[in-house]
C-alpha positions in Angstrom: 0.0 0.0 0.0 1.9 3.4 -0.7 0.3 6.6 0.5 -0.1 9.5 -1.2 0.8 12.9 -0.8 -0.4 15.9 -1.6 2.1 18.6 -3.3 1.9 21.7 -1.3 4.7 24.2 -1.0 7.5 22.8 1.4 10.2 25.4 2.7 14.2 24.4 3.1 13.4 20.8 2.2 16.3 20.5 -0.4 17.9 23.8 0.1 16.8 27.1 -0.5 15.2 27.5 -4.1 14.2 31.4 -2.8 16.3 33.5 -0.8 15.2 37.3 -0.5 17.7 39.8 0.4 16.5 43.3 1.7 18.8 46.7 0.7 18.7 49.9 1.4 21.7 51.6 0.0 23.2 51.3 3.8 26.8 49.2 4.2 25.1 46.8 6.2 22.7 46.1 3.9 25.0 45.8 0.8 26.7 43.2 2.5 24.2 41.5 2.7 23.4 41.3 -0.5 26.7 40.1 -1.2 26.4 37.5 1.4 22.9 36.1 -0.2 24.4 36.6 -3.7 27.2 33.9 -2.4 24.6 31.6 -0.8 22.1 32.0 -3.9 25.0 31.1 -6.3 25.9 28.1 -4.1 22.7 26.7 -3.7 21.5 27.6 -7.3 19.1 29.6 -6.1 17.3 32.9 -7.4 18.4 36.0 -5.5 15.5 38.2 -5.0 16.9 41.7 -3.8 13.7 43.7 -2.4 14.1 47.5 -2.0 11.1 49.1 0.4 10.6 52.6 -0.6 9.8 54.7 2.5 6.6 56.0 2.8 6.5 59.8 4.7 3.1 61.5 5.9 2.4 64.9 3.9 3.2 67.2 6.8 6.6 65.0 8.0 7.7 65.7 4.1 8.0 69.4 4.6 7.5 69.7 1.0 10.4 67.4 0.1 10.6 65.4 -3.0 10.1 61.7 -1.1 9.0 59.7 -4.1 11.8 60.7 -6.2 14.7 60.2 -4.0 13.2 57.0 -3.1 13.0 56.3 -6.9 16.3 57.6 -7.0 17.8 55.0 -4.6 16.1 51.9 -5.8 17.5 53.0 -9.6 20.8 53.7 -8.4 20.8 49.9 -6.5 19.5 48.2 -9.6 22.6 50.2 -11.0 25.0 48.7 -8.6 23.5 45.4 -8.8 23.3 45.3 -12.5 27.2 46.1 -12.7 28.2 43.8 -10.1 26.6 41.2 -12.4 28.0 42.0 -15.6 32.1 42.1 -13.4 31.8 38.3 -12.4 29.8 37.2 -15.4 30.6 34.0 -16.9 32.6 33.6 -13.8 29.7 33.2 -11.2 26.0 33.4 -12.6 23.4 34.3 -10.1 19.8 34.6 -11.0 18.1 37.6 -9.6 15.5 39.9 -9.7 14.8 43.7 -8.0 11.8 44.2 -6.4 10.4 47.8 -5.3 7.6 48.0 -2.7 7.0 51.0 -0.6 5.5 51.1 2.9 7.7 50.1 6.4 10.8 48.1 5.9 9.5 45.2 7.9 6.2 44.8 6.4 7.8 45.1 3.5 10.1 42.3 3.7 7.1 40.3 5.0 5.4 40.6 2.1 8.3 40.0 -0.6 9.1 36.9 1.4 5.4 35.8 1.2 4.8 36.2 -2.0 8.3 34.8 -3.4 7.5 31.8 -1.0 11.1 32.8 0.1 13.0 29.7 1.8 15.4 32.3 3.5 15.5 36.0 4.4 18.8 38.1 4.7 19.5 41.6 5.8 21.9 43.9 7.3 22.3 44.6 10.9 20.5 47.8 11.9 22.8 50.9 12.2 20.5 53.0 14.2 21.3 53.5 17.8 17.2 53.6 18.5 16.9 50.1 17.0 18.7 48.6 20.7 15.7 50.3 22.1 12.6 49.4 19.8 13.6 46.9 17.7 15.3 46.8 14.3 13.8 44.7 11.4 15.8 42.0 11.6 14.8 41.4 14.9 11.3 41.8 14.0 11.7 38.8 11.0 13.7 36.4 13.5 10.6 37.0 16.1 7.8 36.3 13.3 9.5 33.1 12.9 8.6 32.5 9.3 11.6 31.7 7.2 15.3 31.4 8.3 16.8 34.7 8.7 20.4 35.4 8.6 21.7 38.6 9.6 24.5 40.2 8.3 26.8 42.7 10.2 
C-alpha cells in the first residue's frame, strides 16, 4: 500500500530555491546582499533583492521630494547590482531579480518573502542606535519566525 501525498509548497526541504535579500543603500545592507548573492549562487538559487521605498506622511515631508529620491535610490541599487553582475559574469552566474515596494521596511520584507515563498531571508544589521531600544527589522523577521533569517553585520 503506498500513501499519497499531496504537493503543497515545502520550505528548506532541499535547500533554498528562494532567498530574499532586503537593501537599502546602507553598508550593512550591501553586505548583505553580497552574502545572499554567495549563498544564492551556491545553492542555485534565485536572488530576490527587495528594496522598500519609505513612505512619509504629507506634513513630515516638509515639502520634500520623497517619491523621487526614493526612486532615485532603488535606480541607483539596480545600478550597482546590475554592474556587479556583468564584473563576475561568466565567472559566477546568479539569477536575480529587483523588487520595489513601498510602505515600512518590515512589512515590507514580510510581504516579498510571502509572496516569493522565500525559503530564507537576509538583511543587514541595523545601524541606528534607536533600534537597541525598539527593535530593528531584523529582529522583527527572527521574532515572526517565518523563514530562516540570517543577519548580516
Amino acid at each position: 500500500m503506498t500513501e499519497q501525498h499531496s504537493h503543497r509548497f515545502e520550505r528548506g526541504t532541499d535547500g533554498p530555491k528562494v532567498i530574499v535579500v532586503g537593501v537599502d543603500g546602507s553598508d550593512s545592507s550591501l553586505r548583505a546582499a553580497a552574502y545572499a548573492g554567495g549563498l544564492a549562487r551556491r545553492q542555485h538559487a534565485l536572488l530576490a533583492v527587495v528594496y522598500v521605498q519609505p513612505v512619509m506622511a504629507a506634513g513630515a515631508a516638509l515639502g520634500a521630494p520623497v517619491a523621487e529620491t526614493t526612486d532615485a535610490i532603488a535606480e541607483d541599487l539596480i545600478a550597482q547590482i546590475r554592474d556587479a553582475t556583468e564584473r563576475v559574469r561568466g565567472i559566477f552566474d546568479v539569477r536575480w531579480e529587483f523588487h520595489t515596494l513601498r510602505g515600512d521596511p518590515y512589512s515590507g520584507l514580510v510581504q516579498a518573502a510571502d509572496d516569493l515563498k522565500a525559503d530564507a531571508v537576509v538583511v543587514g544589521a541595523s545601524e541606528q542606535a534607536g533600534h537597541r531600544i525598539v527593535g530593528s527589522v531584523a529582529v522583527r523577521l527572527v521574532k515572526a519566525g517565518r523563514w530562516p533569517v540570517t543577519v548580516v553585520p
